[in-house]
PyMOL Python script that loads the backbone (N, CA, C, O; Angstrom):
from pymol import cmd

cmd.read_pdbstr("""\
ATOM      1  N   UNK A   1      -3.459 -18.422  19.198  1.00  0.00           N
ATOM      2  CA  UNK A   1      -4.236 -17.683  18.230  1.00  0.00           C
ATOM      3  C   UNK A   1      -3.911 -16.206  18.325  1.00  0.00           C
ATOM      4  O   UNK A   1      -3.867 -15.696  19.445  1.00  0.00           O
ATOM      5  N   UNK A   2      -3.675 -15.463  17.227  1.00  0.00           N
ATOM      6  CA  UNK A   2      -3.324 -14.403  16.867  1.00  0.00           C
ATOM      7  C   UNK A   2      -4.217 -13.234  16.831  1.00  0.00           C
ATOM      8  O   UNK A   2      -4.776 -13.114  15.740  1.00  0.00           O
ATOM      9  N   UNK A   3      -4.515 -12.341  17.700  1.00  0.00           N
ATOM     10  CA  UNK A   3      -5.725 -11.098  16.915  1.00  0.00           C
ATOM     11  C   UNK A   3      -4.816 -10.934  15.353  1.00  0.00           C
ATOM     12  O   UNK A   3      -3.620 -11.047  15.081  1.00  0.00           O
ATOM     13  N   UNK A   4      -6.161 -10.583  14.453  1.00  0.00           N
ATOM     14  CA  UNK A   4      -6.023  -9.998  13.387  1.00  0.00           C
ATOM     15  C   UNK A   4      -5.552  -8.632  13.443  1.00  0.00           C
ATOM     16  O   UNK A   4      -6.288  -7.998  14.199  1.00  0.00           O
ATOM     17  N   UNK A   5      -4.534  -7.840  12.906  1.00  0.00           N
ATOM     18  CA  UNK A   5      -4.768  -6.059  13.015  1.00  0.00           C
ATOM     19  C   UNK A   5      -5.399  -5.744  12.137  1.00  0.00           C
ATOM     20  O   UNK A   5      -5.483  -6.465  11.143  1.00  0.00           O
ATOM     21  N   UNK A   6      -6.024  -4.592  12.234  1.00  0.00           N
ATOM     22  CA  UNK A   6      -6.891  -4.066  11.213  1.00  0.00           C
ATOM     23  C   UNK A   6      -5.775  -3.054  10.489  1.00  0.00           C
ATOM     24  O   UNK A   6      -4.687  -2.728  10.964  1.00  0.00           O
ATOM     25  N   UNK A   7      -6.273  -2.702   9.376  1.00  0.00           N
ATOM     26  CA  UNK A   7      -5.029  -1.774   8.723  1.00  0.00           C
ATOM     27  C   UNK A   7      -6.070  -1.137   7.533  1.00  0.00           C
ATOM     28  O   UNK A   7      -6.843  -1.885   6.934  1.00  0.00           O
ATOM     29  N   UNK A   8      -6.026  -0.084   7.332  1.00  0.00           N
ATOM     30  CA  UNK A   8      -6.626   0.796   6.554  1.00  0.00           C
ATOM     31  C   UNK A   8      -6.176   0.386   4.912  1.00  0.00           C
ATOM     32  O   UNK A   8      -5.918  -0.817   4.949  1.00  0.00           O
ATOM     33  N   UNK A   9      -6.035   0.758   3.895  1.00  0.00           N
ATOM     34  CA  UNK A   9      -5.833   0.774   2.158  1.00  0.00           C
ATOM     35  C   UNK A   9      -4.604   1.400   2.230  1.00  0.00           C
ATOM     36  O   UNK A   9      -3.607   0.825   1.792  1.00  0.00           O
ATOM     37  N   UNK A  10      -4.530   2.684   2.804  1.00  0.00           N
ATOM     38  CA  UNK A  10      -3.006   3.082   2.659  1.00  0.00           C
ATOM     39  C   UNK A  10      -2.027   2.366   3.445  1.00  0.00           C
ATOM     40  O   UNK A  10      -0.960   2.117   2.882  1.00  0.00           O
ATOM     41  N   UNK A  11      -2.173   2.019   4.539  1.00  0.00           N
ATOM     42  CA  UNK A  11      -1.413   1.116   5.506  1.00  0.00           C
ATOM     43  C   UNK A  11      -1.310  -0.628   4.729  1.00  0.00           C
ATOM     44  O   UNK A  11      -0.290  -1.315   4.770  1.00  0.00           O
ATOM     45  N   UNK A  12      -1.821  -0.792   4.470  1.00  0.00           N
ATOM     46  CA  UNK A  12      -1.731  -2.242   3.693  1.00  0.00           C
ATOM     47  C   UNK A  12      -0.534  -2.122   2.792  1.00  0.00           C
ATOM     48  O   UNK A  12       0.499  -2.791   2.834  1.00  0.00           O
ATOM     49  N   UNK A  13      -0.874  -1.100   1.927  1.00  0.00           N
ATOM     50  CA  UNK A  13      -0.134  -0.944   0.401  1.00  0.00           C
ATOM     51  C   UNK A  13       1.231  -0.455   1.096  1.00  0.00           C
ATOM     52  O   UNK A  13       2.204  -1.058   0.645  1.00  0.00           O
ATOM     53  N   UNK A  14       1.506   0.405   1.996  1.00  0.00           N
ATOM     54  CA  UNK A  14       3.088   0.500   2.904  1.00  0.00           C
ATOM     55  C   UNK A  14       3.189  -0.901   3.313  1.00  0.00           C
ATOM     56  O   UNK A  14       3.909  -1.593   2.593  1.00  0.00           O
ATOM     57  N   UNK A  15       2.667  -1.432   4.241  1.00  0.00           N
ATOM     58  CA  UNK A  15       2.978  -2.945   4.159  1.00  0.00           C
ATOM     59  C   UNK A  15       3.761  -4.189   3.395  1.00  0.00           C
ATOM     60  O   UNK A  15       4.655  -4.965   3.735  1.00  0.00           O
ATOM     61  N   UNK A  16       2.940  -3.982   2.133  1.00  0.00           N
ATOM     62  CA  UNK A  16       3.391  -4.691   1.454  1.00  0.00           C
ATOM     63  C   UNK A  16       4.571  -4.122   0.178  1.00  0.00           C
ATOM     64  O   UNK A  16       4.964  -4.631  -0.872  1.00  0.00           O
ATOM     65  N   UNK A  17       4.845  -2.935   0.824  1.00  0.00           N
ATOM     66  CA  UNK A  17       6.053  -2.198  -0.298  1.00  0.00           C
ATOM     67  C   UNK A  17       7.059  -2.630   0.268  1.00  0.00           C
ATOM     68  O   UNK A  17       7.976  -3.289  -0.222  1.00  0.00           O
ATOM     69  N   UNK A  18       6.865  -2.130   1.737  1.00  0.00           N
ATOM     70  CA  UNK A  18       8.145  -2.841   2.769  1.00  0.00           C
ATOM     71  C   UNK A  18       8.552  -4.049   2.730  1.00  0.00           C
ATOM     72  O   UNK A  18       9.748  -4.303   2.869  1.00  0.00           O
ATOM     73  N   UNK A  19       7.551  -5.086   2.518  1.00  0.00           N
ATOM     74  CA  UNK A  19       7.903  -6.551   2.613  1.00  0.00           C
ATOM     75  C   UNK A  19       8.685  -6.776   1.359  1.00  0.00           C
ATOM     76  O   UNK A  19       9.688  -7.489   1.338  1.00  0.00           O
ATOM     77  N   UNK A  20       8.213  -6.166   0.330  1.00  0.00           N
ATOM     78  CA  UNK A  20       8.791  -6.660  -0.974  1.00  0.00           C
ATOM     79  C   UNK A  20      10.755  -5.736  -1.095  1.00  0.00           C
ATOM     80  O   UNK A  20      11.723  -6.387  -1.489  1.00  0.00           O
ATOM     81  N   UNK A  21      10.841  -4.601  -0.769  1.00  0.00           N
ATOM     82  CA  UNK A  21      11.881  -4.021  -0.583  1.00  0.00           C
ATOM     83  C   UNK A  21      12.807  -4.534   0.971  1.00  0.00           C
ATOM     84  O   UNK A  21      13.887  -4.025   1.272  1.00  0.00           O
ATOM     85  N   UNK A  22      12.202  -5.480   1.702  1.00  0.00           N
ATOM     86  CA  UNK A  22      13.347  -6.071   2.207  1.00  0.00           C
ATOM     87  C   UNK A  22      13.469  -7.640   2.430  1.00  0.00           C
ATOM     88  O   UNK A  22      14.047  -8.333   3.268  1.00  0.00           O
ATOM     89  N   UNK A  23      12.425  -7.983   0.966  1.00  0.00           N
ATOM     90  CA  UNK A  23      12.553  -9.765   0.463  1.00  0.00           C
ATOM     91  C   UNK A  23      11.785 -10.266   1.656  1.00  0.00           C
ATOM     92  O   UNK A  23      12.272 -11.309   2.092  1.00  0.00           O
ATOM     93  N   UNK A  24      10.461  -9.728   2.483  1.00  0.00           N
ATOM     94  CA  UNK A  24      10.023 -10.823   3.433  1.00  0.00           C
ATOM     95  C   UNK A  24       8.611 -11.188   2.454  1.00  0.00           C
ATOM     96  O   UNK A  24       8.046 -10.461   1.637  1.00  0.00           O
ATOM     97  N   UNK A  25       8.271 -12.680   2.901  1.00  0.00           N
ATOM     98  CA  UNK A  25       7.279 -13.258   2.090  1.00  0.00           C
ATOM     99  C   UNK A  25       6.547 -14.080   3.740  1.00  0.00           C
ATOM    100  O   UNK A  25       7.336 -14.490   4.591  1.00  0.00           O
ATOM    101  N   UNK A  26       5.220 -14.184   3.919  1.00  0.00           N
ATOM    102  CA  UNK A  26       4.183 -15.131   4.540  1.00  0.00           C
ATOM    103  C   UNK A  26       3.618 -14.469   5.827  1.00  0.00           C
ATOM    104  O   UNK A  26       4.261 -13.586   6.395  1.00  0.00           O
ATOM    105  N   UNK A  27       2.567 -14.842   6.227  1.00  0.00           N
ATOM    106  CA  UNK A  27       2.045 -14.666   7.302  1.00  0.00           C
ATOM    107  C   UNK A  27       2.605 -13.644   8.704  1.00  0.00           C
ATOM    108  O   UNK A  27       2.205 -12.592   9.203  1.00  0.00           O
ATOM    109  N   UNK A  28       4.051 -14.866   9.072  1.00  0.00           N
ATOM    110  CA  UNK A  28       4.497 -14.125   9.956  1.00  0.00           C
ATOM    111  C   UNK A  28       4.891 -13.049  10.143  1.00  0.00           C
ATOM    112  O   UNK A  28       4.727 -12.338  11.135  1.00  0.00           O
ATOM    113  N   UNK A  29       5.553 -12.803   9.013  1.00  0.00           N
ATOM    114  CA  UNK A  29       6.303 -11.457   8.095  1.00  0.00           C
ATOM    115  C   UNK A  29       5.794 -10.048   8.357  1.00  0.00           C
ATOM    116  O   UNK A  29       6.188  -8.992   8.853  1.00  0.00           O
ATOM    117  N   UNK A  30       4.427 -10.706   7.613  1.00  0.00           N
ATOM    118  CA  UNK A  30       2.653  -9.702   7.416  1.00  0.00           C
ATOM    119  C   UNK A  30       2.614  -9.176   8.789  1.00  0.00           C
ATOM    120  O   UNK A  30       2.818  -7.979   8.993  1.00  0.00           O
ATOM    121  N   UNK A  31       2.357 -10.022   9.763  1.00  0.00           N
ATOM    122  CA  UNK A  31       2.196  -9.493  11.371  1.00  0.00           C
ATOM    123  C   UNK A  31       2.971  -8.582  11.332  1.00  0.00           C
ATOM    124  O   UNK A  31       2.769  -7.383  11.137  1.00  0.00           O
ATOM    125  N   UNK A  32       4.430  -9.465  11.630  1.00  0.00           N
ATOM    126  CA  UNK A  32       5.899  -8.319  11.823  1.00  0.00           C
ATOM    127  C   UNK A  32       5.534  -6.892  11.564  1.00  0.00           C
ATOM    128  O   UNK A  32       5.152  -6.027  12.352  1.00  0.00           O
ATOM    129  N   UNK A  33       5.714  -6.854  10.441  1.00  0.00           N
ATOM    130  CA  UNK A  33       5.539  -5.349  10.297  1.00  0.00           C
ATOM    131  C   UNK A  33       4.306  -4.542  10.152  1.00  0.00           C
ATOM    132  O   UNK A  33       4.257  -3.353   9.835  1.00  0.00           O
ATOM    133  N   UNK A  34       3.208  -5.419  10.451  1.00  0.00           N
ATOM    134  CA  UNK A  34       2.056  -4.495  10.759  1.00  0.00           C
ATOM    135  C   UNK A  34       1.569  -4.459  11.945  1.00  0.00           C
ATOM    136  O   UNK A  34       0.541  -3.883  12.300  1.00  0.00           O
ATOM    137  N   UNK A  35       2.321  -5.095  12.601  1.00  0.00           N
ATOM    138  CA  UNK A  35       2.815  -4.468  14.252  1.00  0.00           C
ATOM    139  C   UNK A  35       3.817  -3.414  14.809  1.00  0.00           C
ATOM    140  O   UNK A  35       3.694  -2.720  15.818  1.00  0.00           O
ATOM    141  N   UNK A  36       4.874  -3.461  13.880  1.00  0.00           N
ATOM    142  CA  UNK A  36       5.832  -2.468  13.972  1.00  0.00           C
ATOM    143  C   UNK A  36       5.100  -1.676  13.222  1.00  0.00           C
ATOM    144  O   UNK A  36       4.770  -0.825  14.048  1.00  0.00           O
ATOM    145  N   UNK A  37       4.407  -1.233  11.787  1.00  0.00           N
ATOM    146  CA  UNK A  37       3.753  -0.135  11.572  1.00  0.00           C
ATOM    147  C   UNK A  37       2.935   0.725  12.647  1.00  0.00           C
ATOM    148  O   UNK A  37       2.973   1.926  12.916  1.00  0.00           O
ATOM    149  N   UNK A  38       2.090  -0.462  13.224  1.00  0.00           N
ATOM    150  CA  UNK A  38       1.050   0.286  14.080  1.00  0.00           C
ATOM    151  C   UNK A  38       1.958   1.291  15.463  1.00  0.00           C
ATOM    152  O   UNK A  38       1.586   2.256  16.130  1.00  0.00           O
ATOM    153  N   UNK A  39       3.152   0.564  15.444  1.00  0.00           N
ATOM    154  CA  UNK A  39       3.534   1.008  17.183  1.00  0.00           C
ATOM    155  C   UNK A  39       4.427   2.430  16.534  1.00  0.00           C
ATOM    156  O   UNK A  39       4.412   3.527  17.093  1.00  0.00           O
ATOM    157  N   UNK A  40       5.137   2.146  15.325  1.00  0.00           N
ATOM    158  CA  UNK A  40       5.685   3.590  14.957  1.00  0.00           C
ATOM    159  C   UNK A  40       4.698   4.422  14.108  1.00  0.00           C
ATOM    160  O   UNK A  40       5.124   5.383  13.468  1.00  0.00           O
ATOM    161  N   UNK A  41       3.756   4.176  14.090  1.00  0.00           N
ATOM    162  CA  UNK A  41       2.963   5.317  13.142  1.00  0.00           C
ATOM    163  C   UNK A  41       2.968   5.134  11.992  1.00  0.00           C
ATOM    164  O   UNK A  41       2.620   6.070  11.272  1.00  0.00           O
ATOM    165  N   UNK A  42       3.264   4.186  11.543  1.00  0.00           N
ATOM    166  CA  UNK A  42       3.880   3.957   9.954  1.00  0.00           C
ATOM    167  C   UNK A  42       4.311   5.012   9.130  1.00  0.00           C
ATOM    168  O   UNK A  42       3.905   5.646   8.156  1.00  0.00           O
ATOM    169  N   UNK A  43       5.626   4.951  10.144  1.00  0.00           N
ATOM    170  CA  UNK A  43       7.162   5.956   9.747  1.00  0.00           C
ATOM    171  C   UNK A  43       7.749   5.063   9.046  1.00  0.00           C
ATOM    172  O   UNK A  43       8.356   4.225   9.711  1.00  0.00           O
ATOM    173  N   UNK A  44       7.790   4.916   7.610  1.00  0.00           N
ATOM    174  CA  UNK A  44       8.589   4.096   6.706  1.00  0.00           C
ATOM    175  C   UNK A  44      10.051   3.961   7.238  1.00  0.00           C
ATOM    176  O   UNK A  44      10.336   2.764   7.270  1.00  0.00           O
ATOM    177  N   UNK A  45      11.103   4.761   7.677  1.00  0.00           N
ATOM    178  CA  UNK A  45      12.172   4.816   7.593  1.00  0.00           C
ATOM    179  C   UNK A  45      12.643   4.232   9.070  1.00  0.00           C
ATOM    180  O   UNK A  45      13.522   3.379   9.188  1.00  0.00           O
ATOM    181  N   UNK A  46      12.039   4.726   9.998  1.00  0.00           N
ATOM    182  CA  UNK A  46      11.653   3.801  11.021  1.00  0.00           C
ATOM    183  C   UNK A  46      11.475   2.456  11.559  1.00  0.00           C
ATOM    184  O   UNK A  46      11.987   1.790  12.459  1.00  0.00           O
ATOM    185  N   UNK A  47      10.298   2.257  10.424  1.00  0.00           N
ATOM    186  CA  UNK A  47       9.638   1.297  10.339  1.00  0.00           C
ATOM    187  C   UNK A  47      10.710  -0.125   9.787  1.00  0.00           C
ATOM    188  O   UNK A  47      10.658  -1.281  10.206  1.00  0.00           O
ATOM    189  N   UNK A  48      11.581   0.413   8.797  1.00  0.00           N
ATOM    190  CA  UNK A  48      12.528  -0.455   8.165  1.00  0.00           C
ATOM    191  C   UNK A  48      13.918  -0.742   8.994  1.00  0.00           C
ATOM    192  O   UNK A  48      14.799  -1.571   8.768  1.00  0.00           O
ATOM    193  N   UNK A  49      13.794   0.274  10.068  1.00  0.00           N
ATOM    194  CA  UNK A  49      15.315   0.015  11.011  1.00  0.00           C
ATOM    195  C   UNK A  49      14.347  -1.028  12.034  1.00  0.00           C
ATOM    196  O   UNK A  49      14.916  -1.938  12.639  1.00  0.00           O
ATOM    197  N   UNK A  50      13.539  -0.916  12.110  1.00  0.00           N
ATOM    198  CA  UNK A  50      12.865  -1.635  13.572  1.00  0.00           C
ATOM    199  C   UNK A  50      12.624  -2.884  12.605  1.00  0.00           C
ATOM    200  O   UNK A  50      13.483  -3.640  13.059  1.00  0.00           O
ATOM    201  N   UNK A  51      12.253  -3.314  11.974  1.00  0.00           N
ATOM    202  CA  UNK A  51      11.865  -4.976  11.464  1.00  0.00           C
ATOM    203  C   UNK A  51      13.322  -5.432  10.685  1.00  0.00           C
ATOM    204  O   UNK A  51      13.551  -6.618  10.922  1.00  0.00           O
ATOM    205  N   UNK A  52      14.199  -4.902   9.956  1.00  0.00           N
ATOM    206  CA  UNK A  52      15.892  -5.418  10.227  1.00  0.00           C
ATOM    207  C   UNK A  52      16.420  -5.971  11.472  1.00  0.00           C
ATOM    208  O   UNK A  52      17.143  -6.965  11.541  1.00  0.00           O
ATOM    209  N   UNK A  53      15.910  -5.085  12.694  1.00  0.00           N
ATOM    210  CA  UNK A  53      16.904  -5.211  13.869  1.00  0.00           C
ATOM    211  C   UNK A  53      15.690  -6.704  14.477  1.00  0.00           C
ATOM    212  O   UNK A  53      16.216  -7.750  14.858  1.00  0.00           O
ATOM    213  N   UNK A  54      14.125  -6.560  14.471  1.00  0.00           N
ATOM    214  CA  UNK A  54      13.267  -7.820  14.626  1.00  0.00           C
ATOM    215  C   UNK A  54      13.873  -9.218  13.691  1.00  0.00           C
ATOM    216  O   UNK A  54      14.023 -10.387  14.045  1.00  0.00           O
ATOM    217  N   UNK A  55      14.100  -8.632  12.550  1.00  0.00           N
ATOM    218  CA  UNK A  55      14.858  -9.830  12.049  1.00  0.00           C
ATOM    219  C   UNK A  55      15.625 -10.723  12.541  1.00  0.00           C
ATOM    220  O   UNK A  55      15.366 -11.867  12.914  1.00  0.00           O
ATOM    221  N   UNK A  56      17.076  -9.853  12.518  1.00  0.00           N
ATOM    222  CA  UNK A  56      18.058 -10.265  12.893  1.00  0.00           C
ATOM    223  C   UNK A  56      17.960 -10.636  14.290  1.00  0.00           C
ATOM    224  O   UNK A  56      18.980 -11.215  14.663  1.00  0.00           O
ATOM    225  N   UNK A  57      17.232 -10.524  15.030  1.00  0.00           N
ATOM    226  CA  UNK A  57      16.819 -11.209  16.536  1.00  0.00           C
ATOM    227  C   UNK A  57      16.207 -12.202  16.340  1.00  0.00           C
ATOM    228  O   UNK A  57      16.215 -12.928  17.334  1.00  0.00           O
ATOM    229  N   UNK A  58      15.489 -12.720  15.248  1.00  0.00           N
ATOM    230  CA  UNK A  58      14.286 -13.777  15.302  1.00  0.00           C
ATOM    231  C   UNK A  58      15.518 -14.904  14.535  1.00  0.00           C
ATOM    232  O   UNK A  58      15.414 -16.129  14.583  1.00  0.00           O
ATOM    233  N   UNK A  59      16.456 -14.287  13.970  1.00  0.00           N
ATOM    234  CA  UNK A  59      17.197 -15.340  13.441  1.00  0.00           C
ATOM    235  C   UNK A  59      18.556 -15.978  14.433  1.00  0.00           C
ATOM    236  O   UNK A  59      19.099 -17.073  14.286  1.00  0.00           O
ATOM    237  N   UNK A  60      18.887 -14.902  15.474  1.00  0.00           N
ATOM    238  CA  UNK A  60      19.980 -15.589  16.041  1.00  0.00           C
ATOM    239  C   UNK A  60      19.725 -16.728  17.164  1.00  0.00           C
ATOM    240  O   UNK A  60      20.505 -17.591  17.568  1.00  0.00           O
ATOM    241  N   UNK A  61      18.107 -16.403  17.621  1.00  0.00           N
ATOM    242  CA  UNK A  61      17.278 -17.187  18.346  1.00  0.00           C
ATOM    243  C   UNK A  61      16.905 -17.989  17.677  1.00  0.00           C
ATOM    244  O   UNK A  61      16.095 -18.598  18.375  1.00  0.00           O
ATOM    245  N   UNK A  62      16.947 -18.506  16.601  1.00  0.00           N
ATOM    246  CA  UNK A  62      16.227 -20.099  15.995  1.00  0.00           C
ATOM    247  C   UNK A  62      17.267 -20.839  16.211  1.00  0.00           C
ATOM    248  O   UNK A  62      17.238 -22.040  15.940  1.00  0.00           O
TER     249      UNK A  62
END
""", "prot")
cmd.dss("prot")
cmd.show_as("cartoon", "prot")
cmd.util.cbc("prot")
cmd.orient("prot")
């Protein structure tokens, strides 16, 4: 079982700009980067090198 993060109105709406500008869709996704938001500050540019490089790790491991 997962804690929920909490995320403010502006943090949501970065959230879900990011997901849609690098094609992620569901649940797990959602976490992903609103875990990486929370740990970089939700530094967009940042934020998009760190969940590429989470990606590409979550995929060479399946």
């Amino acid at each position: 079982m997962s804690k929920k993060i909490e995320l403010n109105e502006e943090e949501q709406i970065l959230v879900k700009e990011i997901m849609e500008e690098l094609g992620l869709k569901g649940g797990q996704d959602k976490r992903l980067v609103s875990t990486i938001g929370k740990r970089l500050s939700f530094d967009r540019q940042r934020m998009k090198v760190a969940i590429k490089r989470a990606i590409i790790g979550r995929e060479t491991h399946e």
